[in-house]
N, C-alpha and C positions, 0 to 999 in steps of 0.2 A: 446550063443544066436546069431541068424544070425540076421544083420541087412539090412534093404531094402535100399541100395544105393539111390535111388530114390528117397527115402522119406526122407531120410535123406540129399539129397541134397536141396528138398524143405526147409526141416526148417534153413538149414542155410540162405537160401537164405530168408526167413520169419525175421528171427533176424534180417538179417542186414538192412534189407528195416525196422523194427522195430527203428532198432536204430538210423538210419538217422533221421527218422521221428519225434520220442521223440527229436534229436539234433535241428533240425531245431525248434521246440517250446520252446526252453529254453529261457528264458528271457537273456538280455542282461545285462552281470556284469556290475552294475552303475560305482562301481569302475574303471573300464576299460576306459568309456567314458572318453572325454576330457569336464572337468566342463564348461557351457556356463558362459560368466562375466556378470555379473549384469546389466542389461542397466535401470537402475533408476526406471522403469515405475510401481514396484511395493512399492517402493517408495512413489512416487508420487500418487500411487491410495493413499495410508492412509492416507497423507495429504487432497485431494478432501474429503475423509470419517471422516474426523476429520470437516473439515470445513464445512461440511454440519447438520451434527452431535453439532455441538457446534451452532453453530446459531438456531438449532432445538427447544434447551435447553429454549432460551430466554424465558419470560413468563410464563415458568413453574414451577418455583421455582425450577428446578432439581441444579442451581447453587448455592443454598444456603449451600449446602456442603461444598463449597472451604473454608467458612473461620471457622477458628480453632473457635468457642466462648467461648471455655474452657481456651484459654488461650492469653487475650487480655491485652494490656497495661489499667493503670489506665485512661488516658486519649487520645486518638487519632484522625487523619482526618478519615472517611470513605466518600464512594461514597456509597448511599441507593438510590435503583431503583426502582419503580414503576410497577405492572404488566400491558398492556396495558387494563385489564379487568376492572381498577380502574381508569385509565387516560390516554387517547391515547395520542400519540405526536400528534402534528399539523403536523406535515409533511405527516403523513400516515393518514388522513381526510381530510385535506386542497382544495377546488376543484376552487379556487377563479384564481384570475391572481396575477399579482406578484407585482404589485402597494398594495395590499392586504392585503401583507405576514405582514408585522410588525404592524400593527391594532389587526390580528385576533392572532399573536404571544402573544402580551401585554395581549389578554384576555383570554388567552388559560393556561399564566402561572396564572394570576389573580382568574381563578376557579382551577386550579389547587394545590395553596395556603392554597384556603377554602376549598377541601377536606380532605387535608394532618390533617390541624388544626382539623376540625371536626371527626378525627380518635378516637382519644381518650375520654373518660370524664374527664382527669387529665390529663394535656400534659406530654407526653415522651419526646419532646424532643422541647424547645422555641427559639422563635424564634434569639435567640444570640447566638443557637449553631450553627444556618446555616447558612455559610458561602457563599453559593450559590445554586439558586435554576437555575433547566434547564427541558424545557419542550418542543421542537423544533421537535428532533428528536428523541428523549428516555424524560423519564418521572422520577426524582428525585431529589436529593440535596445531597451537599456537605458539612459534617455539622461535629465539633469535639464533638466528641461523649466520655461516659464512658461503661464501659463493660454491667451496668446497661439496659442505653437505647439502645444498640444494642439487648441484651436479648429480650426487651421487644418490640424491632419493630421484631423482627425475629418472634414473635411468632403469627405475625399479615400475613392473609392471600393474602393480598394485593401487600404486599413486596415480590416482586422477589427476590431479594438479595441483600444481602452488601460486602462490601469488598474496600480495600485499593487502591489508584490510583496511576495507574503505569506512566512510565515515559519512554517516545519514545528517540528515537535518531535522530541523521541525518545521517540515511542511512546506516549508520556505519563508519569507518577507511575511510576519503579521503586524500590523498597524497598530499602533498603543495610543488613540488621541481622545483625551476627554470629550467627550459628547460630540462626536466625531458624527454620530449617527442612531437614529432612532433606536432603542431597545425596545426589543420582542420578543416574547417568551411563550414558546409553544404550546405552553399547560403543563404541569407539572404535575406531578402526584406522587403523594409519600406511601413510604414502601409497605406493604402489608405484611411479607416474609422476608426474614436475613437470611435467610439459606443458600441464595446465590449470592455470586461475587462479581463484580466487574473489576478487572485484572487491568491498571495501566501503565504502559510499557514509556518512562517517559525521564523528567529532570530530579524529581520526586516531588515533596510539597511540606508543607508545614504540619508539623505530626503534635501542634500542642494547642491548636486554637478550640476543638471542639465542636470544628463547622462539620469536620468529616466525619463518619465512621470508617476509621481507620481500621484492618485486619490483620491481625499479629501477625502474618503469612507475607506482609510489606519487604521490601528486602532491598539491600543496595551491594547493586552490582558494578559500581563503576567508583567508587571511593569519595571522599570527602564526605561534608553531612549531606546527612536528608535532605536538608532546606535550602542546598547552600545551591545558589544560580538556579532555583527551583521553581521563577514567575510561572513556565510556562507548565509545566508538570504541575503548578497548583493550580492552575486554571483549568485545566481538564479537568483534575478531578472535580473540583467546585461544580461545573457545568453539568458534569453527570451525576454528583450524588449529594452535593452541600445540602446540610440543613437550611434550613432561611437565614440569611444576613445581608446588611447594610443598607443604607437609609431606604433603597429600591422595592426591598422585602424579595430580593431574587432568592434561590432556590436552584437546586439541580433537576432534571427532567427526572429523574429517579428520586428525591428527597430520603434523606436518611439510608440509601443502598450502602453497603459493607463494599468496602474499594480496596483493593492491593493496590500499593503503589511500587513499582518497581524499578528503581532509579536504574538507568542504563545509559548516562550520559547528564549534560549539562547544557545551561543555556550559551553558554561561548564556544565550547569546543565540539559541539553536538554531541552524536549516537555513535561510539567506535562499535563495529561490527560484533566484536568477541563479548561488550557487554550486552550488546541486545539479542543475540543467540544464547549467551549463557540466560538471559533473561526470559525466550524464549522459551525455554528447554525444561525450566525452571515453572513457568506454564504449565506447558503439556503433562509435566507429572504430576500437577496440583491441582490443575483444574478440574472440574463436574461438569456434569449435564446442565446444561443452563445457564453456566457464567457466562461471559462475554470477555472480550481481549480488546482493548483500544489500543490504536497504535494511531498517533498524531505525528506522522514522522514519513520522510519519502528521502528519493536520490534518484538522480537522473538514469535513466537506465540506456541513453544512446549517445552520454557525451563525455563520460566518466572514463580515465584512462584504461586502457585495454586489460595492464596486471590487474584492475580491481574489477570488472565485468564480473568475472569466474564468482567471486562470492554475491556477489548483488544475484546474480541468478540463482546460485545455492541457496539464499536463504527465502528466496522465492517458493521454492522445492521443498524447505523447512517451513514453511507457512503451509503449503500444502498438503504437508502430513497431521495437519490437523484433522482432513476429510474422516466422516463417519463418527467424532467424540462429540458431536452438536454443541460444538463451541461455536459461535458465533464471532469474527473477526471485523470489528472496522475500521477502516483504513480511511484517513485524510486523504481527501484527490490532489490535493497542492495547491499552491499561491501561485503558480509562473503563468497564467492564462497561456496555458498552452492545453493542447491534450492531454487528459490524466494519462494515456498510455503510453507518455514518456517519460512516466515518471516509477519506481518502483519502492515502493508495495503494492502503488497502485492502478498498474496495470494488470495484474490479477482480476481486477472485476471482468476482463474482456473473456476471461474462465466461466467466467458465472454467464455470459451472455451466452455463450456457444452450448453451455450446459449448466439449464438454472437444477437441475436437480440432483446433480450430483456438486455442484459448489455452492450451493444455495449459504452455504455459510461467510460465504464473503460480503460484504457490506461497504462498499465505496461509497464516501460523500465528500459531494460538493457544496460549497457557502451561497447562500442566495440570503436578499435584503427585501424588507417590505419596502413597497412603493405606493400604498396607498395614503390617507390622510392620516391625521394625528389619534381623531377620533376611529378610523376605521383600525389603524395600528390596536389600540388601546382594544375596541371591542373584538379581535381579531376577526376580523373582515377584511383584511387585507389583504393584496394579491402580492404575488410574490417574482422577482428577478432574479439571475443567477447573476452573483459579484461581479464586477467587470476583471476581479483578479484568481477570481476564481477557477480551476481547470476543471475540462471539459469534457464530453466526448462519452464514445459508446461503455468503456469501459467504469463511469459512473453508473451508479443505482442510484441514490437518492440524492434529495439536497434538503439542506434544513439552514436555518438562521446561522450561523457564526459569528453574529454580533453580540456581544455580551457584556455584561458588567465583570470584571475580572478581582480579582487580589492578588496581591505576592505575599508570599511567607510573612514579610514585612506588616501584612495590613494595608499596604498603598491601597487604593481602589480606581479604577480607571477605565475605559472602554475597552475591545482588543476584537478584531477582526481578523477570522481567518480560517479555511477549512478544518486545522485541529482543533478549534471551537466548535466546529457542524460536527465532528467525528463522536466526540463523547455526550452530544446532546441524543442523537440516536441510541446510543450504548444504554443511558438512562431508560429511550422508549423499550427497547427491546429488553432490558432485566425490569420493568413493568408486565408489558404486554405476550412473553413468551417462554410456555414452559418447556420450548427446547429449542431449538432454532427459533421457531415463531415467526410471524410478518407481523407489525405494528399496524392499527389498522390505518386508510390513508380517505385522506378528505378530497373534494372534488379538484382540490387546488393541483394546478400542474403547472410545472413551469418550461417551457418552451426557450431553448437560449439557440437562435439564429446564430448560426458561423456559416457565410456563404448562402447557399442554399440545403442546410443541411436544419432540421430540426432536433433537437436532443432536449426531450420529457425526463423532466424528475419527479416524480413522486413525493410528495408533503407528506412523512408519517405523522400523525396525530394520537395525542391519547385519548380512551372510553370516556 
């Protein structure tokens, strides 16, 4: 068979323009690539999707899942919530002024009472099982119950859910090591007006040294004294509003501010939920335009047992009804170098990111440390890091120093590192620099903390 040169030279030349062209469309072996690192951010969406997600729930009964009723002790505390369909809080009605608030509180728990009672024909559950009734900012009671009357309020449509109350920490692990670490102090400035208050929600502190100004409005919601397992409650406040004391000449970022101390727990046993809600509540009726609210205190919000989820979220929901009073809230990010958005209070700032102008009053911080010299320390010229134990992430706003000279009630004097030390060092800026929410102003200093390939800017407030 003769073959045509010719045509034969075409097809090779067909194959091979074939075969380039097939090569160039071939997908690229994934195996091949060099794997990108994780830079957090899808992370961090599931967190935003949890938290949005889980506040949804409120109201709907959808939480009445979390608690086993199959398998309850003979006798226990629960927390029973209320659906807002059966009794709203006062805080999410309320449209009065704030002289107001504890008048229309007293009558709001008082019908509140008489529905609870008028539920049944045969009470389920009298009145010497409830330990505490709250109607402020969520709508329920605190009552030891048997397996009996949880059955029988569960089966009632009105009840959002029940479940057991959890128990906050301080912020997590803070470090108490004598000159552990360089002290820096953002600038201080003493107060020109008492008219505002900075409100802390905390161990309590030492009501007789004379460092504070303490405000007859101080209150102990969790028993024992004021002072008693009080280290960490007096260092907050110290931080935010001390006059000047010891050999250092430290001072709080607000010098001389009028502080409520509001004990809601201790340094061993933490924050049981019912005192820092009543603490809470306690707040919102007392507060003004312009105080501020610290809360140096957090709890895991994705590893905590299923029965205590339901209030860790509720009181989430109760921090949120602060929106519109221009109270200013700030929140410790935590000590577990992890994401602040697993942690709750403060994953609430991931609120303010999505929408700075309707939460504009939330205030997450995180602890950062100077790293510059001794001399650049001193004259602040220093630049700044985020702690290595410090957390992280989108739902932080600022970061400030958390290293500090501390006290205990006692007098001790000592170092103490920790974002509930950065929390009430802003508290001080902001009842300085703002007469209602306010921004503190901020220096060029930023600090940039690398996780993966992800960057997360905090902002250095400073004062005038």
């Amino acid at each position: 068979m003769k073959i045509n040169k010719s045509l034969f030279k075409k097809l090779c030349l067909l194959l091979v323009a074939t075969a380039l062209f097939l090569g160039s469309c071939k997908k690229d072996d994934p195996v091949a690539e060099v794997p990108l690192e994780d830079d957090g951010l899808t992370e961090e969406a599931v967190q935003i999707a949890n938290l949005e997600s889980d506040l949804s729930k409120l109201g709907t009964g959808a939480l009445k899942v979390l608690l086993d009723t199959n398998n309850l002790a003979p006798k226990d505390k629960y927390l029973v919530f209320y659906k807002p369909s059966f009794q709203q809080p006062l805080a999410a009605t309320y449209t009065g002024t704030d002289d107001g608030k504890a008048d229309a509180a007293a009558l709001n728990e008082r019908n509140f009472k008489t529905k609870v009672g008028s539920q049944f024909r045969t009470p389920v559950v009298n009145s010497t099982d409830i330990l505490e009734w709250f109607s402020v900012l969520s709508c329920g009671f605190y009552a030891e119950l048997n397996p009996y009357q949880v059955k029988e309020l569960y089966k009632t449509s009105e009840v959002d859910y029940i479940s057991k109350a959890p128990v906050y920490e301080a912020d997590g692990p803070v470090s108490y090591l004598e000159g552990s670490e360089p002290l820096f102090v953002h600038g201080y400035k003493k107060v020109t007006s008492t008219s505002k208050k900075i409100w802390i929600l905390d161990t309590g502190c030492d009501t007789s040294n004379g460092i504070l100004n303490l405000d007859p409005l101080s209150k102990n919601f969790y028993g024992g004294r004021m002072n008693q397992d009080a280290r960490h409650g007096n260092s907050v406040a110290l931080i935010a509003g001390a006059r000047e004391y010891g050999s250092a000449n430290m001072r709080g970022t607000a010098e001389g501010a009028r502080i409520v101390m509001l004990r809601v727990g201790d340094g061993t046993e933490g924050f049981p939920w019912t005192s820092l809600n009543k603490g809470l509540e306690y707040c919102w009726i007392n507060t003004k335009k312009g105080d501020i609210v610290n809360l140096s205190l957090s709890i895991s919000s994705v590893t905590k047992d299923k029965a205590e989820l339901a209030p860790i979220i509720q009181m989430e929901a109760n921090l949120l009804q602060y929106i519109d009073w221009e109270i200013p809230i700030v929140i410790a990010a935590g000590n577990q170098s992890i994401y602040a958005s697993k942690r709750s209070p403060a994953r609430l700032g991931l609120k303010y990111k999505d929408n700075q102008l309707k939460y504009g009053f939330i205030h997450v911080v995180a602890n950062i440390i100077p790293i510059g010299t001794e001399a650049e320390i001193k004259n602040a010229t220093t630049n700044f890091a985020l702690k290595a134990t410090s957390n992280y992430g989108r739902a932080v706003r600022w970061g400030l120093l958390g290293t500090w000279l501390r006290m205990s009630p006692e007098g001790e004097v000592s170092v103490g590192s920790g974002t509930s030390f950065s929390a009430p060092a802003l508290s001080g800026i902001l009842y300085n620099n703002s007469t209602n929410l306010g921004m503190p102003n901020t220096c060029l200093q930023v600090i940039k903390y690398r996780k993966d390939k992800t960057n997360f800017t905090h902002l250095v407030p400073t004062l005038k």
